[in-house]
BATOR-999697 format. One record per atom (N, C-alpha, C, CB): z, y, x; residue in one letter. Coordinates in steps of 0.1 Angstrom, whole numbers, plus 5000, padded with zeros to 4 digits. Glycine has a CB too. Example, Ala and Ser with C-alpha at 12.3 -4.5 7.8 and 13.67 -1.06 7.14 Angstrom:
BEGIN
507849435132A;507849555123A;507849675132A;509049555113A;507149785128S;507149895137S;507950005129S;505749945141S;
END
This chain:
BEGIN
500049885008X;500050005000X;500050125009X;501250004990X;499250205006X;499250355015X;500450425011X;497750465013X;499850535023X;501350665017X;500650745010X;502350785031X;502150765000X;502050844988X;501151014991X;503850854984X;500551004980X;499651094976X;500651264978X;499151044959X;500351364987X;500751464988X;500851554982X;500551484995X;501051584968X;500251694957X;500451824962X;500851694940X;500851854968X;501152024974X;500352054985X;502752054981X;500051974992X;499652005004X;500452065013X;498652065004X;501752015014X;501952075025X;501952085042X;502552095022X;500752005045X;500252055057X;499952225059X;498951975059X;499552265042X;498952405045X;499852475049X;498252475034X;501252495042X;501952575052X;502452555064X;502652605048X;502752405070X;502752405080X;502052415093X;503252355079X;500552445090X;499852475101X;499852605099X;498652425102X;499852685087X;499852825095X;501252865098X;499152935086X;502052775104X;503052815114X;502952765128X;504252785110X;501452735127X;500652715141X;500852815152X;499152715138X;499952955149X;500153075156X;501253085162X;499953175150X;502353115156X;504153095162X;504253025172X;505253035152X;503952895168X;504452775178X;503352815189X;504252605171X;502452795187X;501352845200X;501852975205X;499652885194X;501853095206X;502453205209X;503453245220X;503053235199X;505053145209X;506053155217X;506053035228X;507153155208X;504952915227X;505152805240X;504452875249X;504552635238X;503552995250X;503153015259X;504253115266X;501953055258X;505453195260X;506153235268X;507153185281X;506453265261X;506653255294X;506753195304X;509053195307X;505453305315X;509153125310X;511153175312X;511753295313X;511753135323X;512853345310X;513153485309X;513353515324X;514453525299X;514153425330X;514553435346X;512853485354X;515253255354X;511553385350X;510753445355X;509853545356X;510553395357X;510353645341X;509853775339X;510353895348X;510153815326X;511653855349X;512053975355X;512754055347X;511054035359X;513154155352X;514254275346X;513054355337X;515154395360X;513354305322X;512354415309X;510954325307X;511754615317X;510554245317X;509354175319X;509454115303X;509354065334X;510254045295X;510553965285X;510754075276X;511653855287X;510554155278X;510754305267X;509154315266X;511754485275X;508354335275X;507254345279X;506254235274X;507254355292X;506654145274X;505954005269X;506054005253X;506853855275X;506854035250X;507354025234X;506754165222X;509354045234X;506554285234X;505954375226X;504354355228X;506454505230X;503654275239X;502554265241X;501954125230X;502654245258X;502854055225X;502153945218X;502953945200X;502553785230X;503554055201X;504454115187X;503654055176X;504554305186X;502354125175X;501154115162X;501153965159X;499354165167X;500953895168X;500653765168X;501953725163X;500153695181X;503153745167X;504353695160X;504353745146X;505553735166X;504453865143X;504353935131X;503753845117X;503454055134X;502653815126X;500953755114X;501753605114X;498453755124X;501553545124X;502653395123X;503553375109X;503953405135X;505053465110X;505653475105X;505253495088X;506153535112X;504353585088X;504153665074X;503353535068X;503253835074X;502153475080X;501453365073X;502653215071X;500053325084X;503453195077X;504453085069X;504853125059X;505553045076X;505253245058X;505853305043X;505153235032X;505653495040X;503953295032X;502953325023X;502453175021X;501853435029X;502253125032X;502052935027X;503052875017X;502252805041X;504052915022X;505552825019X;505452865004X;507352885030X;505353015000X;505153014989X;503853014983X;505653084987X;502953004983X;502052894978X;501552794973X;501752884981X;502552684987X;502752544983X;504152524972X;502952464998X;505152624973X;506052644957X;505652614949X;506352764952X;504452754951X;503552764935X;503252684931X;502352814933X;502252634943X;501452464937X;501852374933X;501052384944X;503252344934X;504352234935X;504952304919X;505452244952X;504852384915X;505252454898X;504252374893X;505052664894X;503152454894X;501752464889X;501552324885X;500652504900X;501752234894X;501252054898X;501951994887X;501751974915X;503652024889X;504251974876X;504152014861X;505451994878X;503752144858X;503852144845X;502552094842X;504152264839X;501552064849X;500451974845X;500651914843X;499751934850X;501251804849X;501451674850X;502251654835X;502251624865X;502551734829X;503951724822X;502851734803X;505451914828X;501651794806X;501151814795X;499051824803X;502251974787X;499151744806X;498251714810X;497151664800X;498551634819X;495551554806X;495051544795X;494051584785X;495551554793X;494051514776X;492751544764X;493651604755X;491751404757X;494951554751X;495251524738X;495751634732X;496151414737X;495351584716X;494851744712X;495951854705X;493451724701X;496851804711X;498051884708X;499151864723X;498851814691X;498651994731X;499051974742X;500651924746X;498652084747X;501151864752X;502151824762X;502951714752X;503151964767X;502351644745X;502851554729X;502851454738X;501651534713X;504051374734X;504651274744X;504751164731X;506251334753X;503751074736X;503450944729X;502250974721X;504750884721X;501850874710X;500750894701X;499250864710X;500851044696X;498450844702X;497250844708X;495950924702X;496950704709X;495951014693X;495251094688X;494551034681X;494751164695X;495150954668X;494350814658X;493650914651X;495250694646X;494151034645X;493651154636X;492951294647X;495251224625X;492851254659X;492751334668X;492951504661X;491551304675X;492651624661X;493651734660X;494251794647X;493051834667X;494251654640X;494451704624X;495351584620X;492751724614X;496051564606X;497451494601X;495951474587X;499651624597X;496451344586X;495451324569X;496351354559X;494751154565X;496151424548X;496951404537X;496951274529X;496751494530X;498051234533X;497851074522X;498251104507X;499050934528X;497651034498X;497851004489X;496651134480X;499351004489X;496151154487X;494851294481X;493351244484X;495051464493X;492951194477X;493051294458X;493751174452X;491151344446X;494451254439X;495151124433X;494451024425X;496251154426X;494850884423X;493950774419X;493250814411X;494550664414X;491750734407X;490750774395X;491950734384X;488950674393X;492750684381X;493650624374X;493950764366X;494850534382X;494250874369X;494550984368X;493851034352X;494151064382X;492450974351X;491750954340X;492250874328X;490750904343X;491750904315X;491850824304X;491050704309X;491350884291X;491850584306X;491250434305X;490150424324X;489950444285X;490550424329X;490850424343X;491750304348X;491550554346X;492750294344X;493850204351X;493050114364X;494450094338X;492450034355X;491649954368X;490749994376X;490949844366X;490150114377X;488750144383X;489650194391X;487550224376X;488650234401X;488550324416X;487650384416X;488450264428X;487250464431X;486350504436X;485350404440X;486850574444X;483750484440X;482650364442X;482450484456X;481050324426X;481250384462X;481150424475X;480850594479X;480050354479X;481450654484X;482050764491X;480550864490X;482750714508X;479750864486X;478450924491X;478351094502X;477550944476X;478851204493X;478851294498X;479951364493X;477751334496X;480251534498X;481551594496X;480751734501X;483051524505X;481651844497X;481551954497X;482552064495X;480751954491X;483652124503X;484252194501X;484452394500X;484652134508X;483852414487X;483952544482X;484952584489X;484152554468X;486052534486X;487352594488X;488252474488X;487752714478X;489852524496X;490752384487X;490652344474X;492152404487X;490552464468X;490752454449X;489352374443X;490752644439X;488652364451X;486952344448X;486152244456X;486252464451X;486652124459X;485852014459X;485451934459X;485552004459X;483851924462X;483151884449X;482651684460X;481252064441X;483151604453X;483051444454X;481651404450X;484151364445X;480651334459X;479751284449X;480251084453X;477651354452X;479751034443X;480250844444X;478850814434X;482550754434X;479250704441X;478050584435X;478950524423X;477550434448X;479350564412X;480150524401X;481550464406X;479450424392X;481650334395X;483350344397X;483450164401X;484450404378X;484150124409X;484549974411X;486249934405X;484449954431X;485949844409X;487349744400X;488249764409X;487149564397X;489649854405X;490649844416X;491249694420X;492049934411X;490849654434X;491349554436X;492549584446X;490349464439X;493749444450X;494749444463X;494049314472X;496749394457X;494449394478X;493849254490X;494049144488X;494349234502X;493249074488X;493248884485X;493948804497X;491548814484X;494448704490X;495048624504X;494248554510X;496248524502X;494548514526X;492848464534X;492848334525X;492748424556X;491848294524X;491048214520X;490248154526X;490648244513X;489447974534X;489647954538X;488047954532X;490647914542X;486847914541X;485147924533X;484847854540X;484048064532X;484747684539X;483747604543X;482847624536X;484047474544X;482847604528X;481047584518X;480147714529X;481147684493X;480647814538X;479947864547X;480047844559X;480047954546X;480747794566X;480547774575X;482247664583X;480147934578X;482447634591X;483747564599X;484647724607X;483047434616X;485747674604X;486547764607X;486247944603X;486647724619X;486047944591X;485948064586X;486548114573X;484748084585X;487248204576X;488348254567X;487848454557X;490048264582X;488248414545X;488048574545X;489548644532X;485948614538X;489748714530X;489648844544X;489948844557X;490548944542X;489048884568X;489548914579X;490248974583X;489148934584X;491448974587X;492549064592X;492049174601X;493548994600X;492949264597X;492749394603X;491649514602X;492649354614X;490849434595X;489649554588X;489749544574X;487949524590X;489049644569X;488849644548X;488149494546X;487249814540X;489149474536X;488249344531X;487149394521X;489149224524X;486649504515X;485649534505X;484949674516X;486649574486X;483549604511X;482449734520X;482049824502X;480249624532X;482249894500X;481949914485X;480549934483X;482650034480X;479849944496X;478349974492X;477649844499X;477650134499X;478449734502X;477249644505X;476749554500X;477349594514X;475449504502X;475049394492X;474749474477X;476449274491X;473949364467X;473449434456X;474549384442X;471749394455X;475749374447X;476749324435X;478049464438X;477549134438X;478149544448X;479149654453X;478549764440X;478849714473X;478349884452X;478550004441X;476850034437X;479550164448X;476250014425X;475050084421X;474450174429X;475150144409X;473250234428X;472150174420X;471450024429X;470850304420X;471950014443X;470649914448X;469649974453X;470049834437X;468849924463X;467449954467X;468050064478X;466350014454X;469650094485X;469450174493X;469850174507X;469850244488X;468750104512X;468550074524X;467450144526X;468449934527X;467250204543X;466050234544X;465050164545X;465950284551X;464250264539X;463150134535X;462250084527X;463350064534X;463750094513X;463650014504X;463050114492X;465049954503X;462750044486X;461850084473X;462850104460X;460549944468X;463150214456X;464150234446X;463750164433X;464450384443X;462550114433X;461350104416X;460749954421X;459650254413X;461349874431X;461449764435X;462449694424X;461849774449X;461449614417X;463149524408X;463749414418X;462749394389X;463049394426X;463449244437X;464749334447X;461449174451X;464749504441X;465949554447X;466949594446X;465949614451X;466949604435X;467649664424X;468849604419X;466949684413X;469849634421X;471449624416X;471249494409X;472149764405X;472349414412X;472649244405X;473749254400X;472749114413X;474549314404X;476049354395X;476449324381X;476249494394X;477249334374X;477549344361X;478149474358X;478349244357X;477349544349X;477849694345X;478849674337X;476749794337X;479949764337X;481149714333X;482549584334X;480749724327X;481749544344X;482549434348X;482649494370X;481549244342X;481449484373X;481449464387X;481249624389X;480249354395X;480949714382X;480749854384X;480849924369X;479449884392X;481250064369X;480150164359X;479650294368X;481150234343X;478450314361X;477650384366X;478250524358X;476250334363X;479150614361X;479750724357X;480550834367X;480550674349X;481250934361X;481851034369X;481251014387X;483551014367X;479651024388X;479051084394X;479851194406X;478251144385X;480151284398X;480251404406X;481751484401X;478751514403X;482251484411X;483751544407X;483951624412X;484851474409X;485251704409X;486251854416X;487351834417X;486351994407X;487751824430X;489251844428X;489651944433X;489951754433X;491152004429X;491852084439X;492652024455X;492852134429X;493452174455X;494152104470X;495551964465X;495152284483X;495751984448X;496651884449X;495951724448X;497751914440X;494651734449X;493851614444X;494051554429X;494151504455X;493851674425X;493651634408X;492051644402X;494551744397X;491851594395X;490151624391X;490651754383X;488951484379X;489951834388X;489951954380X;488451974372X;490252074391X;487351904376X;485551954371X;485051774372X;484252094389X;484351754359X;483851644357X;482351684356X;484451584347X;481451614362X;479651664362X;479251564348X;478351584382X;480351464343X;479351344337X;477751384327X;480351244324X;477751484325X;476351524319X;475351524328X;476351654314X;475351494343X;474451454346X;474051304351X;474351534351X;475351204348X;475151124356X;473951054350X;476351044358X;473451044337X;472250994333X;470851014343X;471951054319X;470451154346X;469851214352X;469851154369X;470151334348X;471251174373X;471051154387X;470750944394X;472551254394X;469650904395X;470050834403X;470250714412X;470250854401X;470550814424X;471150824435X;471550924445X;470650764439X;472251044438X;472751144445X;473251104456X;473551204439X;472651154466X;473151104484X;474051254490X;471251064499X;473551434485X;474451524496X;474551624483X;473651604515X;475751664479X;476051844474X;476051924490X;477951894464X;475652024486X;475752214489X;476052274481X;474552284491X;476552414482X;476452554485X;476352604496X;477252604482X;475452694494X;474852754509X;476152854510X;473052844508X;476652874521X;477852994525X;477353114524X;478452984541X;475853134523X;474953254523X;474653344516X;474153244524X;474953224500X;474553254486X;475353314478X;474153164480X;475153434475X;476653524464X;476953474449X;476353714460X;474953394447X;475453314430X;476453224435X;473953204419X;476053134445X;477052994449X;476452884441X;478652994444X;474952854440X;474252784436X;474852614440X;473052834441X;474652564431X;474852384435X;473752324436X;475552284424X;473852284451X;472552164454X;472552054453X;472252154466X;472251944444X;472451794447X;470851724449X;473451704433X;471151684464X;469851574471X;470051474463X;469951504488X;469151394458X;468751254449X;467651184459X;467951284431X;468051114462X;467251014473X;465950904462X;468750864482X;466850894458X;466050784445X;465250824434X;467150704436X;465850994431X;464851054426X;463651134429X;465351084421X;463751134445X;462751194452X;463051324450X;461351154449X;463651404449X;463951544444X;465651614447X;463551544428X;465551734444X;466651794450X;466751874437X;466551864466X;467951894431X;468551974420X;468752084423X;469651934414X;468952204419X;470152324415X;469852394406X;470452424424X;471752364409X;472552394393X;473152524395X;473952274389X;473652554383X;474552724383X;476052644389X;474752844360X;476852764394X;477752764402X;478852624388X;478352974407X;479152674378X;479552584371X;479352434364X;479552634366X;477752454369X;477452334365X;476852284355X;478352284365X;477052404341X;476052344333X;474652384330X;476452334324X;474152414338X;472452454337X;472152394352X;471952664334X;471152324349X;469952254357X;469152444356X;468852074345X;468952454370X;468252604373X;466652574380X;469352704387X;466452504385X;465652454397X;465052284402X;466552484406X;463952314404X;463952104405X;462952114419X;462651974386X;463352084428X;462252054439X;461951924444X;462652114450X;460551934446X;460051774444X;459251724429X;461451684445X;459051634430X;458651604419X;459151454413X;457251614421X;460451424405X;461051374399X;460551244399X;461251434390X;460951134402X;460250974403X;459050964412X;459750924387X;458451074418X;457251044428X;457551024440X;456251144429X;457050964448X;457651004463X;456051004468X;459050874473X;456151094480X;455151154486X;455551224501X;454551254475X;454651304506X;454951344518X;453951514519X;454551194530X;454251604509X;453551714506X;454451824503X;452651674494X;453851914503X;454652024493X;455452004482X;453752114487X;455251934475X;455451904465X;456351724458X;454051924462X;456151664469X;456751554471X;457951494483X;455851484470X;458751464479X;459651414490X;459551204492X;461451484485X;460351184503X;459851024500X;461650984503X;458350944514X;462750974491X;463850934496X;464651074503X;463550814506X;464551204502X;465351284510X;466951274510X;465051404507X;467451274523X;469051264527X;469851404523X;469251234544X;469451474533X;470051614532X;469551744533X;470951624539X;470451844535X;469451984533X;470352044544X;469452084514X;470052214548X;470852274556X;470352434552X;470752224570X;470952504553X;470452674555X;470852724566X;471152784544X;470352894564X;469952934574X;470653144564X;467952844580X;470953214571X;471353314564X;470853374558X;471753364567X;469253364560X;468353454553X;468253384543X;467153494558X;468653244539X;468153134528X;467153024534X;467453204515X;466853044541X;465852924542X;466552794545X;464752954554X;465952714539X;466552574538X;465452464546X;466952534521X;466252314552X;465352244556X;465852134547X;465152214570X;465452004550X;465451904537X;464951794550X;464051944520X;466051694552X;465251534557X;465151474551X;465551434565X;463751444551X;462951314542X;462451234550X;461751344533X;462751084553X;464751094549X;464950944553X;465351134527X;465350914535X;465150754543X;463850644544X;466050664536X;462750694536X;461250664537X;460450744542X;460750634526X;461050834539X;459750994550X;460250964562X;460051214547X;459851074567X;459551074586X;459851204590X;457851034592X;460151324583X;459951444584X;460851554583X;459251454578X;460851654587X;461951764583X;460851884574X;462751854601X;461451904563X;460652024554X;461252144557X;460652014539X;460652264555X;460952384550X;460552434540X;460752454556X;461652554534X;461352594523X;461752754523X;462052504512X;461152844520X;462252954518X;463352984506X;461453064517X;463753074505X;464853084498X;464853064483X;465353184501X;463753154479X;463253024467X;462952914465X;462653034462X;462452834474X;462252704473X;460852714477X;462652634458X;459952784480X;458852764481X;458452694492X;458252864481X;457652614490X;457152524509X;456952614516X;455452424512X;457152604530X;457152684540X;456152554552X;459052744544X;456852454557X;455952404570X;456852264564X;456252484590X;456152204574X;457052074573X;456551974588X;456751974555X;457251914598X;457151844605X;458051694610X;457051924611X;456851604614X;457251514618X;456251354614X;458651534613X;456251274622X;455651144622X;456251044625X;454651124628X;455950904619X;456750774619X;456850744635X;456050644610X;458350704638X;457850624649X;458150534650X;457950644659X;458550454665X;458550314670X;460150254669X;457950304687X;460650244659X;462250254660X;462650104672X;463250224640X;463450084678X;464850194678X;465150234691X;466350124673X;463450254697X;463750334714X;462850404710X;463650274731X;462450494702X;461650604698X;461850744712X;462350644681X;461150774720X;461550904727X;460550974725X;461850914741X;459150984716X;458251154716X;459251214710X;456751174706X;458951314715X;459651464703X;458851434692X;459351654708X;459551434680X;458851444666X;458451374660X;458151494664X;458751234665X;458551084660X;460151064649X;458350954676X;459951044642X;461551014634X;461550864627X;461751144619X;462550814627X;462750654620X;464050734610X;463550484634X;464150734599X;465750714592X;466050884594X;467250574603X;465350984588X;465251154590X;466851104586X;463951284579X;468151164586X;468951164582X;469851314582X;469351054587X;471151294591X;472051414589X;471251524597X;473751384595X;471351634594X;471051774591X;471651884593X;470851784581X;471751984605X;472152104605X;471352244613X;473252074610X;471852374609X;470952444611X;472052564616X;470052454599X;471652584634X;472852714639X;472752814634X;472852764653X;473352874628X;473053024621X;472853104631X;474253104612X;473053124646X;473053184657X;472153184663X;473753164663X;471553074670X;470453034674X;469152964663X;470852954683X;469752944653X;468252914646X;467852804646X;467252954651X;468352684657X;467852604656X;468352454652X;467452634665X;467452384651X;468152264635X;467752144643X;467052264614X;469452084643X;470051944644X;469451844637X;471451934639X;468551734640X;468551634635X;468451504636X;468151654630X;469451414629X;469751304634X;469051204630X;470951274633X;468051144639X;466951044644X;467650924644X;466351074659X;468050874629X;469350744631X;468350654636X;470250674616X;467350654632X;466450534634X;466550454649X;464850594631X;466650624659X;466250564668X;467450624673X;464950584673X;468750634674X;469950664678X;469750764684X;470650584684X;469050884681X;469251014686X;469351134683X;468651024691X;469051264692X;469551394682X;467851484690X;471951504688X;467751484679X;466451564682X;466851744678X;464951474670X;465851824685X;466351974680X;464852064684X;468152034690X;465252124672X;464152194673X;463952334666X;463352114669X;463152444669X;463352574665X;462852544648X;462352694677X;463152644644X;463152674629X;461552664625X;463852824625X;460752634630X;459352634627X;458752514634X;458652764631X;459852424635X;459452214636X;458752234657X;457052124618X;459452334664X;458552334678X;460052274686X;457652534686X;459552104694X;460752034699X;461252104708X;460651904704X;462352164713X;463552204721X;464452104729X;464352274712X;464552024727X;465651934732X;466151764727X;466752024731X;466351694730X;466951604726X;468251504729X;466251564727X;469051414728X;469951354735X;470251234723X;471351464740X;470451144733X;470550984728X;472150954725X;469950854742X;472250874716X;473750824710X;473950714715X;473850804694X;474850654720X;475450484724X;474950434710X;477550444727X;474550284716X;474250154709X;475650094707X;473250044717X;476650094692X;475250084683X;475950204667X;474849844677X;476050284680X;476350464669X;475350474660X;476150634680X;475950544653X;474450614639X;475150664636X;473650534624X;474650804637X;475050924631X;474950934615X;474151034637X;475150964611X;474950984593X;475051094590X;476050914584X;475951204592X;476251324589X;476051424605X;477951314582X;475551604603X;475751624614X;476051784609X;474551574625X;477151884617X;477551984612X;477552104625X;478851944605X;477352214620X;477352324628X;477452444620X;476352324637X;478152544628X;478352664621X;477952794631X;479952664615X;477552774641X;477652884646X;478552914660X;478152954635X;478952854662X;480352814674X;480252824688X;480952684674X;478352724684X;478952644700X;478652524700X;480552644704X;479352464686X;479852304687X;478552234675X;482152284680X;478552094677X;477552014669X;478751954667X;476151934674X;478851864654X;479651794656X;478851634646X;481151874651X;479051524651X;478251384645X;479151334638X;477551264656X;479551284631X;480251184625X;479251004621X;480751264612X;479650994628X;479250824635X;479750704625X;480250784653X;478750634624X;478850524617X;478150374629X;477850564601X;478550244633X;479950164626X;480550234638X;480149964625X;480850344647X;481950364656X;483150424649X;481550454666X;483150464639X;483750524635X;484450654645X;484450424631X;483650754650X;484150804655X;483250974648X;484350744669X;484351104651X;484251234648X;483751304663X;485551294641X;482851354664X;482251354679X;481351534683X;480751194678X;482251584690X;481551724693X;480851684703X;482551864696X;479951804706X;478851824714X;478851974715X;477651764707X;478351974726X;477652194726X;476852194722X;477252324737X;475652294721X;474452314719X;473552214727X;474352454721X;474052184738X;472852104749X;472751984744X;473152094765X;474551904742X;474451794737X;475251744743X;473451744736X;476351814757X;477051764763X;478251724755X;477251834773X;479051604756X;480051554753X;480751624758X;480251444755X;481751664746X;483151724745X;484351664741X;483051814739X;484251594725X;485551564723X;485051424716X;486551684716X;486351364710X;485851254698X;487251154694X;484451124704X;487451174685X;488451054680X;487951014665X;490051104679X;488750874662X;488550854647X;488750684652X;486850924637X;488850614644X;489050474645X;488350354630X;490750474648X;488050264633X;487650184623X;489150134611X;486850044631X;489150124602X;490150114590X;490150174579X;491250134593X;490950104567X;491350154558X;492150194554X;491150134553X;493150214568X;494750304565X;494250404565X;496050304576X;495150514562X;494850664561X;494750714572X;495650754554X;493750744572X;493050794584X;491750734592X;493850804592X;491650614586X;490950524595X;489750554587X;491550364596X;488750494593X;487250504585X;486250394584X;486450604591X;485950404575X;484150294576X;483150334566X;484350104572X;482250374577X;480850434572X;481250574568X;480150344559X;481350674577X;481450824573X;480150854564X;481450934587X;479950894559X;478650944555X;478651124548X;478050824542X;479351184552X;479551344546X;480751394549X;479451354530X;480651514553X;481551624557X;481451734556X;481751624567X;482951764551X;482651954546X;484351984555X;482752004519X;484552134559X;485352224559X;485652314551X;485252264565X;486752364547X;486952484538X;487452574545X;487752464526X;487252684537X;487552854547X;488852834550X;487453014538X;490152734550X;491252714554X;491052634565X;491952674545X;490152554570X;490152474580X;490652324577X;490952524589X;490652324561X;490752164565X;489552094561X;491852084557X;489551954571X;488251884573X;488251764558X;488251794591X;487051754554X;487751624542X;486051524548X;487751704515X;486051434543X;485251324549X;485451214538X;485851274564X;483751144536X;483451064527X;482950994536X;482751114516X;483550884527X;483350694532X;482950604524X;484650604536X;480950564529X;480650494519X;481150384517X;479650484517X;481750284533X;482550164535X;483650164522X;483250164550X;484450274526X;485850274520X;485550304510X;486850354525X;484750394504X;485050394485X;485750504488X;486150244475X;485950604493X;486850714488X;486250814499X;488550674489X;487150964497X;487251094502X;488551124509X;487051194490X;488851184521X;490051214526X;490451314535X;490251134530X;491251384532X;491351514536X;492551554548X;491551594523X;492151624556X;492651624571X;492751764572X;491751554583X;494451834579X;494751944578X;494951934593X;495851974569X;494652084600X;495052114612X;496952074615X;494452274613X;496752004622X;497951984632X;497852114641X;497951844641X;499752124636X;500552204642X;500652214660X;501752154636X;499952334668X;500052274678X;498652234685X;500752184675X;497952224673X;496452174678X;495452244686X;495652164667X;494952194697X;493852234703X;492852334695X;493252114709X;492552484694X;491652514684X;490552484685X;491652614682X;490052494699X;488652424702X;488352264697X;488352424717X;489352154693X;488852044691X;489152044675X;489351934700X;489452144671X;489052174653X;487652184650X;489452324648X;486952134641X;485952114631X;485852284629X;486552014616X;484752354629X;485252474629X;484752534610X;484652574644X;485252614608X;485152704596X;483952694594X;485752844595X;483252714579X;482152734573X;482152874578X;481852714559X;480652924582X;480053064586X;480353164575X;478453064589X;480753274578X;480953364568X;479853444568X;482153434568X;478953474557X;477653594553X;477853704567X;477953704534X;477053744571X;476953864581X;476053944573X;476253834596X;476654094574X;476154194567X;474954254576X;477254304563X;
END
């Protein structure tokens, strides 16, 4: 074993008490100076003593410093995002989840048994405001005891310990409609939901509101006939009506509604067609703005493409072609157009290339700028920016919440696979509210969950605030 690591350095101060020692060994004996000769010697080499002296001072305290400095590092050192926190491992990294929020669908008339169906999208107006979209409602179930499944296979048990035993969106018996894989043909019957309506699902309360105590405060059901497969709500932060956006994947088209909800205002796309035009979308995921209003749109999970539109909705450009999934590297080749963002500062728009595990970027008029690749076997799903600085991915099966700068350099990331509070599977949507708390939809988990800044927290590894209008 070597010798211990020196954290101070202090060689530094003791060489510069080099000069000294050099100096005074050259003084020759007092007997052989002579009478004053050693008076003579001492004023002739004075400076040099002087600078000696003053340079040991000045090391000695230095290496103090360093030796302060070194320890309170050491003492709060680190990533973790609430500096000098002794134990923990940052499972929620810089935020506490609120458990028990929102409260059960049970909360409803004739509810008792139902739950939440798969997590699709979310949108936070405000704490008081919001707004849940789900793939209807599933059967509250408790965890089953393992059970032991030869008829599939030797030595195979389910539930598996330690993860969710229910994926709410997998397979065509989970949460409705079916057909949503990429890929897949919504008007495919060989795709289409096998379930039992009312037994294995209902197809209802679509779109919800809650407040900050997680009560439904706003029920959409007047549209759930209409929608579906609602995949993202909006409000643009830009917009003073506060228009409601809901993306329909299945319906090839994108809604908006008045801020309340009951007027259908707007229809973009063309309702049951899918296409790749002005006028048609093929499956679109999500949308993003921009302050003047301009919006983009990935299409999506059967398109290939990023649209524009201006603020009324009018086509503006649109780019992008199929590519070679899942090592795709031209600029502008897309597999799985998915999560979506747009820097209010720079202009330029985030988009996540799930297909081919990457982040493609590009100026506001589809011309490539940059790119950067995701670990196998990450998929982004959701992607957010405001203006900051920061990108931030929310990753699917890593389950992890993941900043980036503008370039794409890795900065921060926590989150873990589960269905304890806090844990996740399959993020698929993320909103902030002008208070800073983060809420996050899980199409794995069947539910919405909301995360308040910890006390203490790193501000830079915060999710940051929706952009506020610039005058």
């Amino acid at each position: 074993m070597g010798p211990p690591v020196d954290p101070i350095g202090k060689s530094r101060y003791l060489l510069d008490a080099a000069p000294a020692r050099v100096a005074l060994s050259r003084a020759p004996p007092a007997e052989a100076l002579g009478e004053g000769g050693l008076e003579v010697f001492m004023r002739k080499h004075s400076a040099v003593v002087i600078t000696a002296i003053v340079a040991f001072a000045g090391g000695l305290f230095a290496a103090m410093t360093t030796l302060s400095v070194y320890s309170q590092a050491q003492s709060g050192s680190g990533f973790a995002a609430v500096p000098g926190e002794k134990g923990g491992w940052d499972i929620t990294g810089p935020y506490d989840v609120v458990r028990d929020w929102p409260k059960p669908l049970s909360q409803l008339p004739g509810h008792d048994q139902w739950t939440w169906g798969a997590g699709e999208a979310l949108f936070a107006e405000s704490a008081d405001r919001v707004f849940f979209i789900q793939m209807g409602e599933l059967p509250k179930l408790t965890r089953p005891p393992v059970t032991a499944l030869p008829q599939i296979g030797p030595s195979l048990s389910f539930p598996v310990g330690e993860v969710p035993f229910r994926h709410a969106s997998q397979g065509q018996y989970a949460s409705p409609p079916g057909g949503g894989a990429p890929g897949a043909d919504p008007d495919d019957p060989a795709q289409a939901y096998k379930g039992r309506p009312g037994i294995d699902s209902r197809w209802e309360h679509l779109v919800l509101v809650f407040n900050r105590n997680g009560d439904i405060v706003e029920q959409w059901t007047q549209w759930d006939k209409m929608l579906r497969r609602p995949h993202a709500v909006y409000i643009s932060p830009y917009d003073p009506n506060k228009y409601v956006w809901i993306v329909d994947d299945h319906n090839h088209a994108i809604f908006k509604f008045s801020h309340d909800g009951k007027q259908l205002l707007q229809t973009i796309g063309t309702v049951g067609q899918k296409g790749a035009d002005a006028t048609h979308f093929n499956r679109p995921t999500f949308m993003t703005f921009l302050p003047d209003g301009t919006m983009f749109v990935s299409d999506g999970y059967n398109g290939n493409r990023v649209v524009k539109f201006d603020k009324t909705g009018k086509y503006v450009t649109a780019w992008g072609e199929r590519g070679n999934p899942p090592n795709e590297t031209r600029p502008g080749y897309f597999n799985v157009v998915h999560g979506i963002a747009a820097d209010p500062m720079t202009r330029r728009v985030y988009v996540s290339d799930r297909g081919n595990r990457r982040m493609q970027v590009f100026d506001e008029n589809g011309k490539f700028v940059d790119q950067w690749r995701f670990n196998n076997p990450s998929s982004v799903n959701f992607v957010y920016a405001n203006g900051d600085g920061a990108i931030w991915a929310f990753e699917d099966p890593t389950a992890k919440v993941v900043k980036y700068d503008r370039e794409g350099h890795l900065l921060y990331a926590w989150g873990g696979l589960g269905d304890y509070p806090g844990g996740f599977l399959n993020m698929h949507g993320a909103s902030v509210d002008p208070d800073g708390n983060l809420y996050i939809a899980e199409v794995g988990n069947g539910r919405i969950q909301k995360f308040t800044p910890r006390r203490g927290a790193r501000p830079e590894l915060l999710v940051g605030k929706p952009p506020v209008p610039r005058s």
